[in-house]
C-alpha positions as CSV (number, residue, x, y, z in Angstrom):
1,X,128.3,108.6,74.5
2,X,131.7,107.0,72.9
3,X,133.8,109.1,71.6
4,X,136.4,108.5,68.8
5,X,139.6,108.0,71.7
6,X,137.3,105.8,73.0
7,X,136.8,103.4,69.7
8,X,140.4,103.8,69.4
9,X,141.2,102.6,72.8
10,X,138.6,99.6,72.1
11,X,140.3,98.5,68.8
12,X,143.7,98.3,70.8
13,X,142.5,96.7,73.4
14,X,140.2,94.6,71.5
15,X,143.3,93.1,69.0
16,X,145.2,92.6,71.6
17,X,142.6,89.4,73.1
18,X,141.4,88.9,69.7
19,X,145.8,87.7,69.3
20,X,145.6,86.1,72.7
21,X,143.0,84.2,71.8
22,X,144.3,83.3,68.7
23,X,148.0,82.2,70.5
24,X,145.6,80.4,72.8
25,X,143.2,78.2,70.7
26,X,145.4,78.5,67.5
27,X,148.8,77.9,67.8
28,X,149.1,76.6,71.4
29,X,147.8,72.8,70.1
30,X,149.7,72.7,67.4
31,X,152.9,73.9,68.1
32,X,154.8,73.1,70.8
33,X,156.6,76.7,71.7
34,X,155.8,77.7,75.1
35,X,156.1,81.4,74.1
36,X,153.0,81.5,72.3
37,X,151.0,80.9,76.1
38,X,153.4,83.2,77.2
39,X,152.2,86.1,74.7
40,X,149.3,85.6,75.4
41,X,149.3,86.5,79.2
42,X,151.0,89.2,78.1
43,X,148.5,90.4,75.8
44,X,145.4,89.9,78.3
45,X,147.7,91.7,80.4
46,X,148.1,94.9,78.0
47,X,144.6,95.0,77.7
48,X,144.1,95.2,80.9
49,X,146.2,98.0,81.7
50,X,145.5,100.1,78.1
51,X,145.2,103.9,79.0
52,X,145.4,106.5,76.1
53,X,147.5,109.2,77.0
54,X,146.7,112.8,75.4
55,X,149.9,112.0,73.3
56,X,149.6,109.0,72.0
57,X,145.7,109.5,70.8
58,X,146.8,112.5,69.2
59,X,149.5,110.1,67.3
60,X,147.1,108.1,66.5
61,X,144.2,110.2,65.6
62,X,145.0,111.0,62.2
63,X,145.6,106.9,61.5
64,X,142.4,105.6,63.5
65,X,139.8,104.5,61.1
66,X,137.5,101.1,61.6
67,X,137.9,101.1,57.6
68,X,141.7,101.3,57.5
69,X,143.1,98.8,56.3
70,X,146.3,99.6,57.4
71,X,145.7,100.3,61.1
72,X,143.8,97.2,61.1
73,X,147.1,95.9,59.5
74,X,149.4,97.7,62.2
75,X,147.1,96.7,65.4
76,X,147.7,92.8,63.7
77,X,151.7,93.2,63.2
78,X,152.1,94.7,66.5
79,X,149.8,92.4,68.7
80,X,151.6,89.4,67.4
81,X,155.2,91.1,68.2
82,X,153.9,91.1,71.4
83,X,155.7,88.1,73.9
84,X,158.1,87.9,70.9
85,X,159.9,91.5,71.1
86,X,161.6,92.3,74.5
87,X,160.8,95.7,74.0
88,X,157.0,95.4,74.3
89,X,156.7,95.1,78.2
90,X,153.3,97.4,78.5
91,X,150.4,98.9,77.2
92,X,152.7,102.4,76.9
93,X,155.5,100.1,74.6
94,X,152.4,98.4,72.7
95,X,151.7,101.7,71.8
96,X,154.8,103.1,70.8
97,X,155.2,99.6,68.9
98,X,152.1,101.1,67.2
99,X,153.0,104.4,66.5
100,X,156.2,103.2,64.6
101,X,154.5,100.9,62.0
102,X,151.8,104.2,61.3
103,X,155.0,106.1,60.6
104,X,156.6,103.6,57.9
């Protein structure tokens, strides 16, 4: 049986190929910016490592919705930093990328 971590762990990881993809078939052919291939290593690569720690689903409990517009908002804005923002190195710095857009 899924629970609600689980879906929320499934929407993260699930965003962050949905953006690969997207750098991928998208933006690849039809710019010519080699970070866009880049990111999106790096985003099969978060998705590959995504854990949920007991912290950060409790941070994101209260925001987690499949009709929320703005988390699906937040999981957009952060999966496209990612490969573009130093900062977001791993799935725990995806997260905390995360966290901060819910709190603004």
């Amino acid at each position: 049986m899924f629970t609600e971590r689980h879906d929320c762990l499934y929407a993260l990881k699930s965003n962050l190929r949905r953006t690969a993809h997207w750098r991928e078939m998208t933006l690849g052919p039809r710019f010519n910016d080699p970070r866009n291939s880049e990111a999106a290593v790096v985003c099969k690569r978060l998705a590959e490592q995504a854990e949920l720690t007991d912290d950060d689903w409790m941070a994101l409990k209260p925001h987690f919705s499949w009709t929320s517009q703005k988390w699906a908002d937040v999981l957009r804005e952060a999966s496209r930093m990612v490969g573009f923002r130093p900062s977001i190195t791993d799935f725990p710095t995806y997260v905390r990328c995360v966290r901060g857009l819910l709190a603004v």
